[in-house]
N, CA, C and O of each residue as an XYZ file, in Angstrom:
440
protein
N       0.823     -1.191      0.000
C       0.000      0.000      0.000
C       0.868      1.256      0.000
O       0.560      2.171     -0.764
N       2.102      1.388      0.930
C       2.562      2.504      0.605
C       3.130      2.960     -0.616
O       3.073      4.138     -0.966
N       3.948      1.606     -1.601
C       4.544      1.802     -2.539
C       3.356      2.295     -3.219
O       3.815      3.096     -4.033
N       2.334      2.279     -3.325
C       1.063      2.522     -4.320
C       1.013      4.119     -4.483
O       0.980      4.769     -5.528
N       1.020      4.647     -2.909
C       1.330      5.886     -2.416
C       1.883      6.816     -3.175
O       1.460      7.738     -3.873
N       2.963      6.364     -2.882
C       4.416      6.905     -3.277
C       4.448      7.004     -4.623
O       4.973      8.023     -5.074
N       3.856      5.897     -5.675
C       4.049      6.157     -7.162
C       2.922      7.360     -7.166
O       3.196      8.451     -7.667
N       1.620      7.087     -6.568
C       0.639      8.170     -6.944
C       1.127      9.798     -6.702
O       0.889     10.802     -7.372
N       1.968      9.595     -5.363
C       2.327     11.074     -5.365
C       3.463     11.310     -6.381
O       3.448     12.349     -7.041
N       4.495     10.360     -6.551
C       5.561     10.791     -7.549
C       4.571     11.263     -9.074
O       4.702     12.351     -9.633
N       3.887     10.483     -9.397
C       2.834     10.797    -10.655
C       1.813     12.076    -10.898
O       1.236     12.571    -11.865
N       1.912     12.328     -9.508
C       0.856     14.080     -9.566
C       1.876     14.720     -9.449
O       1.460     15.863     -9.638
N       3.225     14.819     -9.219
C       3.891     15.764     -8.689
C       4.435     15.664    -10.120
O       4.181     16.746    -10.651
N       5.109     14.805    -11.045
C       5.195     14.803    -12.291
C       4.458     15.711    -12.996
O       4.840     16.789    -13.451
N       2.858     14.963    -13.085
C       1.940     16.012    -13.571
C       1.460     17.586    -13.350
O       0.924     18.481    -14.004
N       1.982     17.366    -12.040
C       2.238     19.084    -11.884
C       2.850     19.868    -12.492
O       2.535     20.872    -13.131
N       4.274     19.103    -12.158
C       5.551     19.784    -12.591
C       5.397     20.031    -14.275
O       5.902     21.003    -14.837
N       4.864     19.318    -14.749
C       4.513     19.443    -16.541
C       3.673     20.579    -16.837
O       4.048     21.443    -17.629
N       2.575     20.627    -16.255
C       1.796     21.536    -16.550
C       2.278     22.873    -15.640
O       1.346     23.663    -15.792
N       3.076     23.377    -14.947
C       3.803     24.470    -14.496
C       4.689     24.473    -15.105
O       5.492     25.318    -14.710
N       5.143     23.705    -16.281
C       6.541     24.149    -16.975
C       5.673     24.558    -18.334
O       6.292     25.054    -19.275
N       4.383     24.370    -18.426
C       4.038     25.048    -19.833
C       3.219     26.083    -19.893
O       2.881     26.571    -20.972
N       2.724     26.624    -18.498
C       1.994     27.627    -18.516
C       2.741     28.837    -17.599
O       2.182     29.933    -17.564
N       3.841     28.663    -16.954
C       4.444     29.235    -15.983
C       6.219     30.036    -16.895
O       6.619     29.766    -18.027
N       6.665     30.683    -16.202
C       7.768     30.818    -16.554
C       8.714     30.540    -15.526
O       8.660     31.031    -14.399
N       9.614     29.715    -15.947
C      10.293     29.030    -15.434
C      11.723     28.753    -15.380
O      12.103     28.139    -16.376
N      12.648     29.018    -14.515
C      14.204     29.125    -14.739
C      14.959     27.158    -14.378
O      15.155     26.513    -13.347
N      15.110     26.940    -15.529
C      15.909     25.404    -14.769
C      17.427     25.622    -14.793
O      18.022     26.013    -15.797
N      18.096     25.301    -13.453
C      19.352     25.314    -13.231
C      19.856     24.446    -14.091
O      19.153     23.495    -14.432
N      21.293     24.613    -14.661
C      21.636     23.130    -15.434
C      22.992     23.492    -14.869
O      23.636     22.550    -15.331
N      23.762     24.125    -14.268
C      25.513     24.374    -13.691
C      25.259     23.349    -12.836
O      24.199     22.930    -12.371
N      26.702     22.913    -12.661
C      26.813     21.691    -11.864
C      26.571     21.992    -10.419
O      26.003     21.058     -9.854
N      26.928     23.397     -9.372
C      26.784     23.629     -8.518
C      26.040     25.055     -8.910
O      26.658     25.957     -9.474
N      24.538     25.165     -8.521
C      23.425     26.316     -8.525
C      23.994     27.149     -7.372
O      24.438     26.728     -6.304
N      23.849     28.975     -7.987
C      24.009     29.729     -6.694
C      23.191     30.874     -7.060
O      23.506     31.624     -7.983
N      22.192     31.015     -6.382
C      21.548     32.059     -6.592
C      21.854     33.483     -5.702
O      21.134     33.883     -4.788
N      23.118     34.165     -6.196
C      23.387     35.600     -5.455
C      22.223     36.757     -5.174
O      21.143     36.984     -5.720
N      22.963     37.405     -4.033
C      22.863     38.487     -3.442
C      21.805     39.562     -4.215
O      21.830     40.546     -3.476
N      21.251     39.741     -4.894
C      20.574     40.459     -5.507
C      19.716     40.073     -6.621
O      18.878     40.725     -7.244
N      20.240     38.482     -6.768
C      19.449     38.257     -7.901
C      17.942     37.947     -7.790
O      17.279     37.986     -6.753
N      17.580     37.684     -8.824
C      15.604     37.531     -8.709
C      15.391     36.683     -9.953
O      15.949     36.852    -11.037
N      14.442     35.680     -9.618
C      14.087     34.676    -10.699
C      12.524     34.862    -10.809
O      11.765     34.402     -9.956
N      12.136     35.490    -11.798
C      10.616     35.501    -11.552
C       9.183     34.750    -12.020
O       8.131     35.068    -12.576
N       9.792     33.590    -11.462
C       8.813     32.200    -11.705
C       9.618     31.399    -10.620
O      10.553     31.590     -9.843
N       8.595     30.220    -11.050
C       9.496     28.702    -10.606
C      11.011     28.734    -10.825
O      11.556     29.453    -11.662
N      11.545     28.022    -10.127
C      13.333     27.323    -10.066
C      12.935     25.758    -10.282
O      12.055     25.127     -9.696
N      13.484     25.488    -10.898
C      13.512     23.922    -10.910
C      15.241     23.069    -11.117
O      15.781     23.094    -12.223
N      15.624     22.675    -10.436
C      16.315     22.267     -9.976
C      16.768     20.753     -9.973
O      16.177     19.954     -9.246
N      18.100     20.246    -11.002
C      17.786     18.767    -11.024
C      19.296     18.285    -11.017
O      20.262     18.589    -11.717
N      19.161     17.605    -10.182
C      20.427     16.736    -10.120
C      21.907     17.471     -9.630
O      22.922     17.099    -10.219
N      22.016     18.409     -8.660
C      23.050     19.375     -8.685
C      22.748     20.029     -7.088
O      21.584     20.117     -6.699
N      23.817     20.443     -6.275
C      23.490     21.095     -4.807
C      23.141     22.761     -5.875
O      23.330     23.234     -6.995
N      22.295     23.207     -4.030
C      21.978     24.753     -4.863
C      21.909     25.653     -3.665
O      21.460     25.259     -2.588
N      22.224     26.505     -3.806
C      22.366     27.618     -2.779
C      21.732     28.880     -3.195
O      22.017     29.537     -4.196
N      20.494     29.238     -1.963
C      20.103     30.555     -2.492
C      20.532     31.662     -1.249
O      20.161     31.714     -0.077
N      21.394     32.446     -1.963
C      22.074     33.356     -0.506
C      21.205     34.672      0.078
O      20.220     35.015     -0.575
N      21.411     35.109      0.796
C      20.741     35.827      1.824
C      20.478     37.052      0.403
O      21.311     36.901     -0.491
N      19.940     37.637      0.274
C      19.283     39.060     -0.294
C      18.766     38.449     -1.776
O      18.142     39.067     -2.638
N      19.119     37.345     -1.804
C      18.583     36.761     -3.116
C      16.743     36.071     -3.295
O      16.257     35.267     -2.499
N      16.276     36.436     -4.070
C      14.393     36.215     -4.216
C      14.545     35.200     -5.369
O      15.427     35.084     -6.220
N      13.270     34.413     -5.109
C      12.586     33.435     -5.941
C      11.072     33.451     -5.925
O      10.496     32.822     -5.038
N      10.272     34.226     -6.979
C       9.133     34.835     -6.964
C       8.212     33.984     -7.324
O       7.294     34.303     -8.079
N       8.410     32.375     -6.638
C       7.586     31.590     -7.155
C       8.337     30.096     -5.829
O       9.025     30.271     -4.824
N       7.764     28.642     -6.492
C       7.775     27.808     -5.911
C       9.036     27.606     -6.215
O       9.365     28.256     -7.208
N      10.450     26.531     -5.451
C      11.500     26.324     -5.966
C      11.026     24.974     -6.063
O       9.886     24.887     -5.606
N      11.573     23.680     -6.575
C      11.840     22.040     -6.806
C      12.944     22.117     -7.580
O      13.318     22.743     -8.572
N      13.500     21.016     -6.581
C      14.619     20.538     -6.683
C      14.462     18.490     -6.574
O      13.722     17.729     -5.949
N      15.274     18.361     -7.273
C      15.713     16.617     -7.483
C      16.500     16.222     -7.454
O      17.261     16.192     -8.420
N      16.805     15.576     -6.051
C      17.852     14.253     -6.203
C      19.470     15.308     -5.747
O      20.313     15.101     -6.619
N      19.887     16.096     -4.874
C      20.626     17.078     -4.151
C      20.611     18.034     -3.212
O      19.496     18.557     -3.205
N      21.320     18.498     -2.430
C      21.188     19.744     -1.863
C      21.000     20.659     -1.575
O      22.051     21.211     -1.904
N      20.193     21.654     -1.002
C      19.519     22.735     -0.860
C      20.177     24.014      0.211
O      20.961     23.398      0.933
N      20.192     24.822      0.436
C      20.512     25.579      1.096
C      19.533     26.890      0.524
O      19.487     27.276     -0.644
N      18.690     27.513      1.808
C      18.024     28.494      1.528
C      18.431     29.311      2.339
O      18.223     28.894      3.478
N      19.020     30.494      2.321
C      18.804     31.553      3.247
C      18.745     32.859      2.102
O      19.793     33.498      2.009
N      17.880     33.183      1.449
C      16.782     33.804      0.860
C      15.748     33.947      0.963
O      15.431     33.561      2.088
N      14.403     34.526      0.097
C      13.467     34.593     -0.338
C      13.110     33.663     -0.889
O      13.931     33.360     -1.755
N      12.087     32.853     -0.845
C      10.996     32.592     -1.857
C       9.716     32.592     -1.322
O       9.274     32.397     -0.190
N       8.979     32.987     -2.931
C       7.692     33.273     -2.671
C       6.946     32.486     -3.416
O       6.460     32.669     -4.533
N       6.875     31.026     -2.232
C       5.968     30.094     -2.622
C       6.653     28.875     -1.907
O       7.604     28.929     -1.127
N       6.004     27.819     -2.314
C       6.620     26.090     -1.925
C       7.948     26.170     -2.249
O       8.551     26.779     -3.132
N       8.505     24.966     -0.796
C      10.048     24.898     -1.577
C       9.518     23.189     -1.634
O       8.662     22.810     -0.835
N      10.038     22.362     -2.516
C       9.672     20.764     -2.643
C      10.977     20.503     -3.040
O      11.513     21.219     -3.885
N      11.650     19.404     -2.445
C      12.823     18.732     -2.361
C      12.736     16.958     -1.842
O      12.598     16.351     -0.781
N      12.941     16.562     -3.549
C      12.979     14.858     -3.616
C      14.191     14.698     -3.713
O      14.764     15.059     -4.740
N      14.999     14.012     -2.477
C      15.739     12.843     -2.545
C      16.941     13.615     -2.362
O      17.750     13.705     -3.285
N      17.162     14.275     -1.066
C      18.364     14.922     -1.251
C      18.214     15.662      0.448
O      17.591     15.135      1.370
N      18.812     16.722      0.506
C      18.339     17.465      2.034
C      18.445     18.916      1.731
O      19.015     19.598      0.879
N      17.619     19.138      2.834
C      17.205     20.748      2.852
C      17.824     21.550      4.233
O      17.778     21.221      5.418
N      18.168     22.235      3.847
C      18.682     23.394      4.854
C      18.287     24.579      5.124
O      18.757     25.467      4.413
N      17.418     24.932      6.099
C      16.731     26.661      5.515
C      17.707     27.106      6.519
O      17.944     26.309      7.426
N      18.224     28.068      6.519
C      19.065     29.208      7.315
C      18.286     30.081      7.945
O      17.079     29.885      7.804
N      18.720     31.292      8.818
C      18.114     31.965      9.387
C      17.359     33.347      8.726
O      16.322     33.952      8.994
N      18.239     33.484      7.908
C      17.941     34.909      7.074
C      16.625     34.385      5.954
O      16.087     35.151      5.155
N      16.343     33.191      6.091
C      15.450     32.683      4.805
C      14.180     33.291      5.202
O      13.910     33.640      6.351
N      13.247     33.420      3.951
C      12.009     34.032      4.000
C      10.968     33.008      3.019
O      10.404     33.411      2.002
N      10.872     31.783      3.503
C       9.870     31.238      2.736
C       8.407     31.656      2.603
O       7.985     31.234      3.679
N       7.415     32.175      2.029
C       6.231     32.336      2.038
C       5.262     31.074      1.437
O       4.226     31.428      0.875
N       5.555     29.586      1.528
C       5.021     28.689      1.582
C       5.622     27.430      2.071
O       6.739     27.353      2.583
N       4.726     26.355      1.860
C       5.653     25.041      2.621
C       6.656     24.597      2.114
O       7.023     24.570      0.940
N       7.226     24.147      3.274
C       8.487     23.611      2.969
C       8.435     21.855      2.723
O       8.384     21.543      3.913
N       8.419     20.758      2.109
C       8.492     19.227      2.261
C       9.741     19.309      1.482
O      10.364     19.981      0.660
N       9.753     18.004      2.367
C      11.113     17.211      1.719
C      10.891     15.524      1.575
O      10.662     14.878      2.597
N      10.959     14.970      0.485
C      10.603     13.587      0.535
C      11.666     12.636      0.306
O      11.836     12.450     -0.899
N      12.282     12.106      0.900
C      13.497     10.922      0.887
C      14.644     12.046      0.839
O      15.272     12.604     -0.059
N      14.611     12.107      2.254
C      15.692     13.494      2.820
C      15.644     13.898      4.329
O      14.889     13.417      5.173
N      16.462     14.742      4.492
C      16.354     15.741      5.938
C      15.797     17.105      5.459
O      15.647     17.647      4.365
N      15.535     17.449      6.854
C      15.531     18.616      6.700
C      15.505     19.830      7.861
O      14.557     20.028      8.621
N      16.544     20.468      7.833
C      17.224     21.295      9.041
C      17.175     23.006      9.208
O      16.990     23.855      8.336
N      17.380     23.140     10.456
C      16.920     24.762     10.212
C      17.967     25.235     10.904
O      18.119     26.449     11.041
């Protein structure tokens, strides 16, 4: 029963993620190590795959971040969900999430 679970949520979260990559605007990291500086601003989704990522203190994300399968470090902005499969999350002190935070097959530390 749980594995049943687990595919159903991996399968909506798929289907999410599809239909927010075609109606949304959307930044996907592809550098091997993501750093989102001091001033910068992404104004959509972050999507995030296979790579650690760091969003530093004065830096905004004007939307949900997801990330897959690596490392997280938030002490920024975002404005929306942060979702993190298979890897760990770190929010810092200076972070400003304005939605939930999950993490699924991971930690997650403050």
């Amino acid at each position: 029963m749980k594995t049943r679970k687990q595919k159903l949520l991996v399968g909506s979260f798929l289907a999410f993620l599809l239909i927010v990559l075609i109606i949304s605007r959307v930044r996907i990291a592809n550098e091997r190590n993501f750093t989102l500086a001091k001033g910068e601003i992404i104004p959509g989704l972050l999507l995030i795959m296979g790579q650690n990522a760091e969003l530093e203190e004065g830096s905004s994300v004007e939307g949900p971040v997801i990330m897959l399968c690596c490392n997280l470090i938030v002490d920024g902005s975002v404005d929306g969900n942060v979702f993190l499969m298979s890897g760990n999350l770190k929010v810092e002190s200076h972070a400003d999430v304005n939605g939930d935070v999950k993490v699924m097959s991971g930690n997650l530390s403050q």
